[in-house]
C-alpha positions, 0 to 999 in steps of 0.5 A: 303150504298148498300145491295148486292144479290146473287143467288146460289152465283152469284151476281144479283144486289144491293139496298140500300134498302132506303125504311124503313118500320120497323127495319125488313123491307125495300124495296128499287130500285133494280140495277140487273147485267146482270145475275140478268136480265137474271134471273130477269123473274124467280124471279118475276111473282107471281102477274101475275101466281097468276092471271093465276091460279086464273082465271084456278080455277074460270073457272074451279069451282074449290077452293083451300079450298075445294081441297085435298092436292094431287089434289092441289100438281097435279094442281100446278105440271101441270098447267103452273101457278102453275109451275111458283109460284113453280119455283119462290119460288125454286128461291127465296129460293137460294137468299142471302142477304149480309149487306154493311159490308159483314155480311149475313142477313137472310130473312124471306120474300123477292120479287122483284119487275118488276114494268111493269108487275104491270102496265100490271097486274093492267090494267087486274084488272081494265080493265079486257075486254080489251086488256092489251098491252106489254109496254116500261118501261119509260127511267130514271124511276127504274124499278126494285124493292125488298122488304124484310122482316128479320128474328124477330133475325135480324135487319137492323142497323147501325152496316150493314155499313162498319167501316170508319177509320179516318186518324190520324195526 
């Protein structure tokens, strides 16, 4: 059974979201439409802008803990970075869940996932001198993933699947 995503209404992909880590917890391969692709670079990124604006503050001798609130608000409004965790939270914000069954889920967490940009992030952390490449993604492996996280009133269930009638003879 396959979770469906909508952004601002617009369907952007599905997963059957067949990882469970909880009864409010899944993660799962997500299947983007061609929108949810053309829009998959704004929904992703964090690790990547989380990177960036850490290495601005490091170099900078700056620290969020010790930064004003309207020195923080101007760093995230002027930094490229900051603009991009701010552009991805806008994103994420319009996003909908719909269960199997049509119902809506609400989410408390929700992420998805480009798992090259993982590699590419996960290179600069081990190997932070050299030169981390743009890479192929390797054909037949799932690529894209989301993970969420559902409200505390909510819960993935078996009530999600659609009711199957049985013919009668």
């Amino acid at each position: 059974m396959r979770y469906t995503f909508y952004h601002a209404g617009v369907l952007i992909g599905e997963s059957k979201l067949e990882d469970a880590r909880s009864k409010r917890q899944r993660a799962g391969v997500f299947h983007p439409t061609p929108y949810g692709l053309d829009i998959f670079p704004r929904l992703t990124g964090i690790l990547t802008a989380g990177r960036a604006l850490e290495t601005h503050l490091r170099e900078n001798g700056l620290s969020l803990d010790h930064m004003e609130r309207g020195e923080v608000e101007h760093l995230f409004d002027t930094n490229p970075a900051g603009q991009k965790i701010i552009d991805i939270g806008r994103m994420l914000s319009e996003v909908e869940i719909q269960a199997p069954n049509g119902s809506r889920k609400e989410f408390k967490q929700i992420a998805f996932i480009d798992q090259l940009e993982w590699k590419r992030v996960g290179n600069l952390l081990t190997k932070p001198a050299a030169k981390v490449e743009v890479e192929e993604w390797p054909a037949g492996v799932p690529r894209y993933v989301v993970s969420v996280t559902l409200r505390h009133t909510s819960s993935f269930s078996s009530r999600d699947r659609k009711s199957v009638r049985m013919p009668s003879h």
